[in-house]
N, C-alpha and C positions, 0 to 999 in steps of 0.2 A: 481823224488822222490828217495828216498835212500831207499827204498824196498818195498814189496807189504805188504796192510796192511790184517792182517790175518783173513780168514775168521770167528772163531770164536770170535774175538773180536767184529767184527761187530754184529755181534750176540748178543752177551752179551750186548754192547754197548746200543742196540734198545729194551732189554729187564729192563735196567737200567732206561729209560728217560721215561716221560711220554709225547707223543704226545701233549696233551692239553697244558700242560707246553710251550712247542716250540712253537705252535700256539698260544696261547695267547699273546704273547708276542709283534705279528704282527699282529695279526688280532682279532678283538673285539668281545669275544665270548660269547653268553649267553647260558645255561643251557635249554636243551627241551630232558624233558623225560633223558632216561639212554645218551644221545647222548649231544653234544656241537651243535649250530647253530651260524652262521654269514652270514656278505655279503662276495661274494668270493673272492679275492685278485686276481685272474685272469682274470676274463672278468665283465663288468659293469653290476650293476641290482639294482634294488629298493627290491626288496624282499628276505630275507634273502634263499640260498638253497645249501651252504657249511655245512656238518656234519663232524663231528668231532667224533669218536667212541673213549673213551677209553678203552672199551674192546677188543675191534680188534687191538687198535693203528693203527688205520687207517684212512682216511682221504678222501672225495667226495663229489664233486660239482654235482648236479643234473640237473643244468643248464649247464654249459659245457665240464663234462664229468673229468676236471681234480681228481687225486685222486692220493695215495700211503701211506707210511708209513711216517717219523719227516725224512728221510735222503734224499726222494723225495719231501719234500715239501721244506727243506733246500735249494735245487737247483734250486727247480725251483722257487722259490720265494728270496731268495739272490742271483741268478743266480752265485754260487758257482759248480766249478769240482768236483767230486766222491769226493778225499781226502781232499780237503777244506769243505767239507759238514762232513766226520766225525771229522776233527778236532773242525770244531766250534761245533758238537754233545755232544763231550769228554769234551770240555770243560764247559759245562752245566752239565754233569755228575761228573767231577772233574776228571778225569783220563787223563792219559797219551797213546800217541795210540800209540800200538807196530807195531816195523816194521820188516816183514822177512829181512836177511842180502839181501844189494846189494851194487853195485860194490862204491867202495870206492872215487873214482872220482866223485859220484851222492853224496857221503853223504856230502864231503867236503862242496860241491856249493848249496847242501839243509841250510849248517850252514850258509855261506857265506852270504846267501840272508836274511835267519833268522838276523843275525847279524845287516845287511842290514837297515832292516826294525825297527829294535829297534835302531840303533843309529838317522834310520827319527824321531820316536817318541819325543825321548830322545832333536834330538835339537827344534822339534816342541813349547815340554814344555819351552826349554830355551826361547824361542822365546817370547812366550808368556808373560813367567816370565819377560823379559828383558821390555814389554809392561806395566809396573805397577811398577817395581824398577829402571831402567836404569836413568840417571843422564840427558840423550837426553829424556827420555818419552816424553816430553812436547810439543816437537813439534811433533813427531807422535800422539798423544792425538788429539793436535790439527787439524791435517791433519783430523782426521777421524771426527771429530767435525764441518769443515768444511762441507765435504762431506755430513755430515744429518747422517750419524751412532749412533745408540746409544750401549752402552756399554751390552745390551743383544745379540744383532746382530752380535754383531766382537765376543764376549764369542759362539755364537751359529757357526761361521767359523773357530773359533779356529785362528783370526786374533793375529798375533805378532809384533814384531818390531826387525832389528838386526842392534845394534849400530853401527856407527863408529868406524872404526878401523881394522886391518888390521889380527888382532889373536885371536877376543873374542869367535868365538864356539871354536879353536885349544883350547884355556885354560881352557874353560869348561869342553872339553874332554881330557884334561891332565892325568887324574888321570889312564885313560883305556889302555890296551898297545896296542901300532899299532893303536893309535887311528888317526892319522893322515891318512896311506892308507885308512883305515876304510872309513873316513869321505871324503876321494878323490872318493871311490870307490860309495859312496850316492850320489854324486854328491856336497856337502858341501862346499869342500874346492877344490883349485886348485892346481895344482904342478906346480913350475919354477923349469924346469930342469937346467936350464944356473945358478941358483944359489942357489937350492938343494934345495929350501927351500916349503914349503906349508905356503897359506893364504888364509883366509877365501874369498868365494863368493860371499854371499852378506852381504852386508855393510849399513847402514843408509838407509835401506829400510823398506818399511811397509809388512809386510811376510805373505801371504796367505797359509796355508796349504793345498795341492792337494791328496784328500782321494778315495781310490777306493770302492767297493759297499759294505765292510766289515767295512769302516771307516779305514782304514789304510793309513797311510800316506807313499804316494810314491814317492813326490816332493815337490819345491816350486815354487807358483810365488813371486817376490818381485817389490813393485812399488818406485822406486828411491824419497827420499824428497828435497834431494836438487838438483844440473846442473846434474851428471853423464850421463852415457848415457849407455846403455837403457834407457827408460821411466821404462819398464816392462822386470825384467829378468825373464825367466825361468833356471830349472832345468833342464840340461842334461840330455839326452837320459844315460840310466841306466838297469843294469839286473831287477828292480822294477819298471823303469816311462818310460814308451813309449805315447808322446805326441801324436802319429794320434791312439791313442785306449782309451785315459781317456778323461771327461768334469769335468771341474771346477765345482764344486755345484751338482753334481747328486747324491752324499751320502746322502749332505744335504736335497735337493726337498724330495729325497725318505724318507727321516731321518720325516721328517715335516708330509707326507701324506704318508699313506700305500693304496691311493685311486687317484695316480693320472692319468689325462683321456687325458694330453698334456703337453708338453714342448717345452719351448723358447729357440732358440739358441740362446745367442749373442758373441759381442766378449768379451768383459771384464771382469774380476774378478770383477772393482767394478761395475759393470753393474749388475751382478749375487746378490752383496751384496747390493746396495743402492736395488731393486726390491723386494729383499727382504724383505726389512726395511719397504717398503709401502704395505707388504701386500700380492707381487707376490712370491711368494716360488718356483716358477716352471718354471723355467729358469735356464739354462745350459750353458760354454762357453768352445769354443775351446784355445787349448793351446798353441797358437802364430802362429797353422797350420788352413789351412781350413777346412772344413768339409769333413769327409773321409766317404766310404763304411761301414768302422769298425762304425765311430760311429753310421751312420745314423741304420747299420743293429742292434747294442744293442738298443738305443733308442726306435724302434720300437716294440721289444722285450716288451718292458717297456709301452709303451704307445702307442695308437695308430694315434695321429697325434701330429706332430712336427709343428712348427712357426720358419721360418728364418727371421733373425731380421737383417734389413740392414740401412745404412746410404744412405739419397737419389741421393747422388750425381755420378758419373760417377763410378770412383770407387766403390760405395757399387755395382752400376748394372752390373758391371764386378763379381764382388763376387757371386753376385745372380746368374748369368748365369754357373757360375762355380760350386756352389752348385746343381744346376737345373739337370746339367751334372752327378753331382753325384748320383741325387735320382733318377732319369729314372731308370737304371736297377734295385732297389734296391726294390722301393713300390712295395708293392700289393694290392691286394683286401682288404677290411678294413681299409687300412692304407690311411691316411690324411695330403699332406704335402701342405703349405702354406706359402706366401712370403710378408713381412711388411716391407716398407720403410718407415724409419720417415723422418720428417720437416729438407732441407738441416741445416746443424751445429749443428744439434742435436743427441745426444746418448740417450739410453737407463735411460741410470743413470741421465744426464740432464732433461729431458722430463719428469719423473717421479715427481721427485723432484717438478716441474714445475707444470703438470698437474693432478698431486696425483693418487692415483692407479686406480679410474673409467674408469678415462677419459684414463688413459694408454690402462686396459681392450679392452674397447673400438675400439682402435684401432688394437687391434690383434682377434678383431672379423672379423672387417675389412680386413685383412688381405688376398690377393688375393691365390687363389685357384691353384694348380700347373698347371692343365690345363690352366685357363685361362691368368697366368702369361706366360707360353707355347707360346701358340699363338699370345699374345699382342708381348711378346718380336719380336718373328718371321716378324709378319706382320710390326711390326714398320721399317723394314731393309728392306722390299720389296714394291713395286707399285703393287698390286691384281690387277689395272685393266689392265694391260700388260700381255701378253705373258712372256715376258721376266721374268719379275716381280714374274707371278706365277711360272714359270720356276723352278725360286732361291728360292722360300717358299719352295716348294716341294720336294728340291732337298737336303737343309736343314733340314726339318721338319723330313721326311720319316726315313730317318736312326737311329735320335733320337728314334722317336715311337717304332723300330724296336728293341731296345735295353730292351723295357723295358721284362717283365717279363708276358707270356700269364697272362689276368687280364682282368674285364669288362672296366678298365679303359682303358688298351692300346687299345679297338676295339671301345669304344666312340671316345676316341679321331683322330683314323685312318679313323671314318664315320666324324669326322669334316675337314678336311684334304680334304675331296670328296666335303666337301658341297662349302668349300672356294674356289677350284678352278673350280668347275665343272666338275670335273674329276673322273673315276673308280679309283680305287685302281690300277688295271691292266694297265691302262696304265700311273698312276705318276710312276708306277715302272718301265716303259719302258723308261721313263727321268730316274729315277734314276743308271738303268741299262746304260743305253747311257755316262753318266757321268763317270761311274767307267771304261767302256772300253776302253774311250779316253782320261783317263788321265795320261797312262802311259807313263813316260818317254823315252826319245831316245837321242842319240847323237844327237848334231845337223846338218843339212848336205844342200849341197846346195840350195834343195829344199824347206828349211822353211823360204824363202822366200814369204810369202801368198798374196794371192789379199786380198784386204779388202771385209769381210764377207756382202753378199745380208741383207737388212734388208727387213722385214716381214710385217713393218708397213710402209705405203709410208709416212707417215708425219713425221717419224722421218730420222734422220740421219742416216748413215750407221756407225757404231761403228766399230773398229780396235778387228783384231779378239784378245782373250786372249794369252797373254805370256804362249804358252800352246806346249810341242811338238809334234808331229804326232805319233803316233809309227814305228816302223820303219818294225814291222813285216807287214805281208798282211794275215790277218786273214779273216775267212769265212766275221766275221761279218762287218768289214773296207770294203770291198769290194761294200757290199749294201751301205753303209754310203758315201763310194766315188764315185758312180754314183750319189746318188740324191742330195749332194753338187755341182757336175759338171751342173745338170741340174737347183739347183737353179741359179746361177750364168750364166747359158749359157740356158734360157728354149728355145731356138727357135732350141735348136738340136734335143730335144724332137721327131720334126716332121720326122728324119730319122732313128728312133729308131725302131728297131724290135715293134711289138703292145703289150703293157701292157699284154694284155691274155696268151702271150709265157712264161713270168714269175710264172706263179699262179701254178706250181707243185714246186716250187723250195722252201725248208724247212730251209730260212735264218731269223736270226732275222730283225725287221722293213720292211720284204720283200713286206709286205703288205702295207706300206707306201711309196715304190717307185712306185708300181704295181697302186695303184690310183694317184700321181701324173704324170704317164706318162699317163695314162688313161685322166685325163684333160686337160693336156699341146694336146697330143692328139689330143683331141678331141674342143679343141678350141684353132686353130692358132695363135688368138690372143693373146692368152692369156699370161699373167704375172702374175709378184708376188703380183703384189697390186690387179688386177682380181680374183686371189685365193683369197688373202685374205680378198676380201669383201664376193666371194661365199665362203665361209668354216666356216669364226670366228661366225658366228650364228647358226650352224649347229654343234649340239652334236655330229655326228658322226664325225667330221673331226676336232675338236675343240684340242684332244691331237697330230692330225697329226702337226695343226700348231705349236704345243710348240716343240715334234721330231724335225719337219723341221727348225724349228727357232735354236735347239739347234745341231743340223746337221751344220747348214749350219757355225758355229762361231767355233766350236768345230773340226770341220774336212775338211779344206779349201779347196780350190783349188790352186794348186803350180802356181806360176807366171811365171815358164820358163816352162812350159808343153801344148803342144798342148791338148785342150780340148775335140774337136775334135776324135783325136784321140783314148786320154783317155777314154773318154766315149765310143766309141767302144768298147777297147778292155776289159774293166771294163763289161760292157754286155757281151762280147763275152765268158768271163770266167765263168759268173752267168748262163748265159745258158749249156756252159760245165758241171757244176756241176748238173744243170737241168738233162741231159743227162746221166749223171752218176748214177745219183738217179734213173730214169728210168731203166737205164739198171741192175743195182745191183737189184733192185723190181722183173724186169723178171725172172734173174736166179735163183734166191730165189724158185720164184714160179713153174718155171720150174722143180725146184728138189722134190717138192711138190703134181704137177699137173700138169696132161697136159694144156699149152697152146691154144688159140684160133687162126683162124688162122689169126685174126687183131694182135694177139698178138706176131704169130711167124715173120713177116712181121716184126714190128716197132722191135721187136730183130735182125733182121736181117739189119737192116737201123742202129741202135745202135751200131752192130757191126762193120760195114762196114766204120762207121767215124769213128772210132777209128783206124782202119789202116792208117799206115803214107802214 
C-alpha cells in the first residue's frame, strides 16, 4: 500500500456507518428488542443467536463466540485484509480514505494495479456488450443455446464473447493513452516483439469473467468456437490473477447463498455454469491447474466439506490421488473432504443435462469419504494377504497418515492401518523405518552384485532383489540388518553362532529381531525359512518379525563374491564389540558415581583388559 491509513480516520470512519446497514446487506436480519437478530453466517444453526447491537455497533454470535465491530465482521465474512475491509467500509460511507505519505515506488504499483483492475472491468463490459451487438453474436448465442444456458445464467456469470479479429479490444481501448502496455500488462493483449506490434488475446471466443471474493475481475477464461487451439484459454499469470489461488464460480456460489454448508470442485467453467443452470450453485473450478493447498486451505475457511469431482477413467484416478496428496496435510477436525467419480465419458455439465439436478445431487451424496477412498485406493495396489503385500500398504499408507495434521481423524485412520494388517503402530513403523534407512543411495561398486533375495513364503518364487543400492556406509544400524540377511540366506551357520543371549545387552535397532531368530535357528537344527514361517505367521508376536525379515532380507542382500561365512563372524564379532563397549562406558559412569561391586570391579577389569592390543 502507498501508506498507513490514519488512525483517526478509522475512527470517524466506524462512527459514520451503521453496523446494521453492513450487515443487512449479508445476512437477514430481523428486529428483537433494541438489538437485530439472525442465523450466524459463521457456523450452522437452526435457531437464530447472532445479535446485532446498534448501540454498541457491535456485533455477537452466542453460539460460536464470533463477534466485533462492521471492520471485523467485513473480514471476516468477505474474507478481506485490514485495508480492503476499510476501503469497501469508505465506500458505503461515500469517502475517500487518506493515506499517510509513503515511499513513492509503493504508490506508483498501488495505481498500477488500480489501473489494472479497471481496464479488467472495462474489457469485461466490452465483452459482454460485444455478446448482444457483434455482427458474429449468433453463433456464440448459439453455442450457449446449445449447451442448455439460458440468457439469466450467462447475465448472472457475466458470460461475453470477443469477436474475431486480431485489434477489437486495442480499438476499444484507443481512445486511453498507453492503453496498449495497459492492456499487455492485464494480460489482454499480447506483444510481438520481432514486429512491434500488440494484438489482441483472445479472439472468437466465448469469455468467462474470473471474479475474486469482492467480485472483481482478475482474469479470463475463453472457450475457442471455432478449430484454434486451445480448447480453453486462460489468462496469464498477472500482478492481479494467480491461477493456483482463485476458483472459477466462488463470488458466484457465495454471490447466490450467504448459507453455504459445501462445495464441488470441478474442472470446467461450463461445468461450474451448466450446474448452475439446473439448480447446483455450489460448485467451483480450478484454472487449468490442480487443486493446491491455497485453494483447498480458503475453501475450508468457507465451508466445511469440499466434493472432488472427477472423470472415471484412469486419468481422473490419477487426478484423485494427486488431490488426495494435497488434502492429507491440510483437513482437520470438522472438515469433510469427498471424492465422486462419474460414468466413463461423462462430465459434470453432460451428466446434469442428462440426469437433471436430483439425480446429480444424488450422486455427490454418494460420493466416497476421504478415508475410505484412502484405503480403497491403497489396498487395490497391494495383496493384504501377503507379507509382502502388507509390507507395501504399510510402507505407503503410514507416511501419508503421518502428514496429516494432529486430528481424531489422523488417529482413526492410523487405528485402521493396525486393524488391516495386524499390526501395532510400533512396529509398521519399524518397516517404515527399515525402509528409509536402506534406501539411500551409493556408488555402485563391485559388490552389488547380489544373490537373489530368500523368499519367506515357500510356495512362491524367490523374486530378484530391488534395483536398490546398498549404502556404502557401515552404520550401527546396517550392521544388525547384515547378519540376519546372512542368516536368512545361509540359516544352517546359525548353529556356530555365539547363543542369541550374548546379544540382549546390545542397544541396536531390530536387535531384537536377530536375537530370536538366532534363538530359533538355534534352537531347532533343522530348521528353515519355511519351518519359521509356518511357526511365526500365526503368532501375533512374531507376525511383524516376518514382514522386518521379509523386508531385510530383499532390501539388504547378501554380496555374491563374499564368504558368508566369514562375514557372518565378523558382523557378530563387531555387535558384540559394541556390546562390550556399552558395558564398559556403564561401568565408568558408575564408577565416578559409586562404588562398584566386586562382580562389578571384576567384569571392569575383564572390559579392560580386551581392549589392550
Amino acid at each position: 500500500m502507498a501508506g498507513r491509513i490514519p488512525q483517526h480516520f478509522i475512527d470517524d470512519l466506524l462512527a459514520r456507518v451503521n453496523i446494521v446497514d453492513v450487515i443487512d446487506g449479508r445476512v437477514k436480519l430481523k428486529r428483537a428488542g433494541k438489538n437485530y437478530s439472525g442465523l450466524c453466517p459463521f457456523h450452522k444453526e437452526k435457531s437464530p443467536s447472532f445479535s446485532v447491537s446498534p448501540d454498541k455497533q457491535f456485533y455477537y454470535c452466542f453460539g460460536c463466540g464470533a463477534g466485533g465491530n462492521a471492520l471485523g465482521f467485513l473480514m471476516e465474512y468477505d474474507r478481506l485484509n485490514f485495508p480492503e475491509a476499510v476501503d469497501e467500509l469508505a465506500k458505503l460511507a461515500g469517502v475517500d480514505v487518506p493515506r499517510d505519505e509513503g515511499r513513492p515506488a509503493d504508490h506508483q504499483r498501488e495505481q498500477e494495479i488500480k489501473r489494472q483492475f479497471e481496464a479488467l472491468e472495462h474489457s469485461n463490459r466490452y465483452f459482454q456488450d460485444m455478446l448482444r451487438s457483434s455482427s458474429e453474436r449468433e453463433r456464440a448465442i448459439g453455442y450457449l443455446k446449445q449447451r442448455g444456458l439460458s440468457g439469466q445464467i450467462a447475465a448472472a456469470f457475466g458470460i461475453g464473447y470477443a469477436p474475431p479479429g486480431w485489434d477489437n479490444l486495442l480499438q476499444h481501448f484507443a481512445h486511453l493513452e498507453n492503453a496498449a502496455p495497459l492492456l499487455e500488462q492485464s494480460g489482454m493483449v499480447i506483444h510481438n516483439e520481432d514486429k512491434q506490434r500488440y494484438y489482441d488475446r483472445f479472439r472468437d471466443r466465448i469469455m468467462f469473467p474470473i471474479r475474486d471474493v469482492r467480485g472483481r475481475v482478475l482474469g479470463f477464461g475463453g472457450r475457442v468456437l471455432g478449430d484454434d487451439k486451445p480448447k480453453y484459454l486462460n489468462s496469464p499469470e498477472t500482478p492481479t490473477f494467480h491461477k493456483g489461488r482463485e476458483l472459477y464460480g466462488l463470488y458466484e456460489a457465495r454471490k447466490h447463498s450467504n448459507q453455504l454448508d459445501r462445495l464441488l470442485i470441478v474442472e470446467g467453467y461450463m461445468d461450474v455454469v451448466s450446474l448452475a443452470q439446473h439448480g447446483i450453485h455450489w460448485s467451483v473450478a480450478t484454472l487449468g491447474t490442480a487443486t493446491t493447498a491455497q485453494h483447498l486451505e480458503r475453501l475450508f475457511k468457507l465451508v466445511p466439506e469440499v466434493i472432488f469431482c472427477f472423470d472415471g477413467d484412469a486419468a481422473g484416478r490419477q487426478a484423485a490421488q494427486r488431490a488426495l496428496g494435497v488434502t492429507l496435510p491440510v483437513i482437520r477436525d470438522g472438515q469433510e473432504a469427498r471424492f465422486l467419480f462419474l460414468p466413463d465419458g461423462e462430465d459434470p455439465d453432460t451428466l446434469v443435462r442428462r440426469e437433471g439436478e436430483a439425480a446429480f445431487s444424488e450422486r455427490v451424496t454418494q460420493a466416497l469419504p476421504l478415508s475410505e477412498f484412502f484405503f480403497r485406493q491403497l489396498s487395490e495396489e497391494a495383496d493384504l494377504s501377503s507379507m509382502d503385500g502388507r509390507a507395501r500398504f504399510s510402507n505407503q499408507a503410514l507416511p501419508l497418515i503421518q502428514s496429516m495434521q494432529p486430528s481424531l481423524l489422523k488417529q482413526m485412520m492410523l487405528d485402521r492401518i493396525c486393524e488391516i494388517t495386524g499390526l501395532s503402530l510400533e512396529q509398521i513403523s519399524s518397516v517404515i523405518d527399515l525402509h528409509q534407512a536402506t534406501s539411500t543411495p551409493a556408488a555402485p561398486t563391485a559388490e552389488t552384485a547380489s544373490q537373489p533375495a530368500p523368499t519367506l513364503n515357500p510356495y512362491q518364487q524367490a523374486r530378484p532383489a530391488p534395483a536398490r543400492n546398498k549404502p556404502t556406509q557401515s552404520g550401527h544400524r546396517n550392521l544388525v540388518n547384515q547378519a540376519i540377511s546372512i542368516l536368512l540366506h545361509r540359516p544352517d551357520l546359525a548353529r556356530s553362532t555365539p547363543p542369541a543371549a550374548d546379544f540382549a545387552s546390545i542397544s541396536e535397532t531390530n536387535i531384537g529381531v536377530l536375537i530370536r531368530l538366532l534363538h530359533y535357528l538355534q534352537q531347532e537344527p533343522e530348521g528353515s525359512l519355511g519351518t519359521l514361517l509356518v511357526d511365526w505367521q500365526d503368532d501375533p508376536d512374531h507376525r511383524a518379525d516376518l514382514m522386518l525379515l521379509n523386508e531385510i532380507s530383499h532390501l539388504d542382500p547378501v554380496m555374491g563374491d563374499v564368504d558368508a561365512t566369514r562375514l557372518l563372524e565378523d558382523t557378530l564379532n563387531r555387535l558384540l564389540g559394541r556390546r562390550h563397549e556399552t558395558l564398559l562406558d556403564q561401568l565408568l559412569k558408575k564408577s565416578r558415581q559409586a562404588p562398584l561391586t566386586d562382580d562389578e570391579k571384576r567384569e571392569l577389569q575383564l572390559l579392560l583388559q580386551s581392549r589392550q592390543p
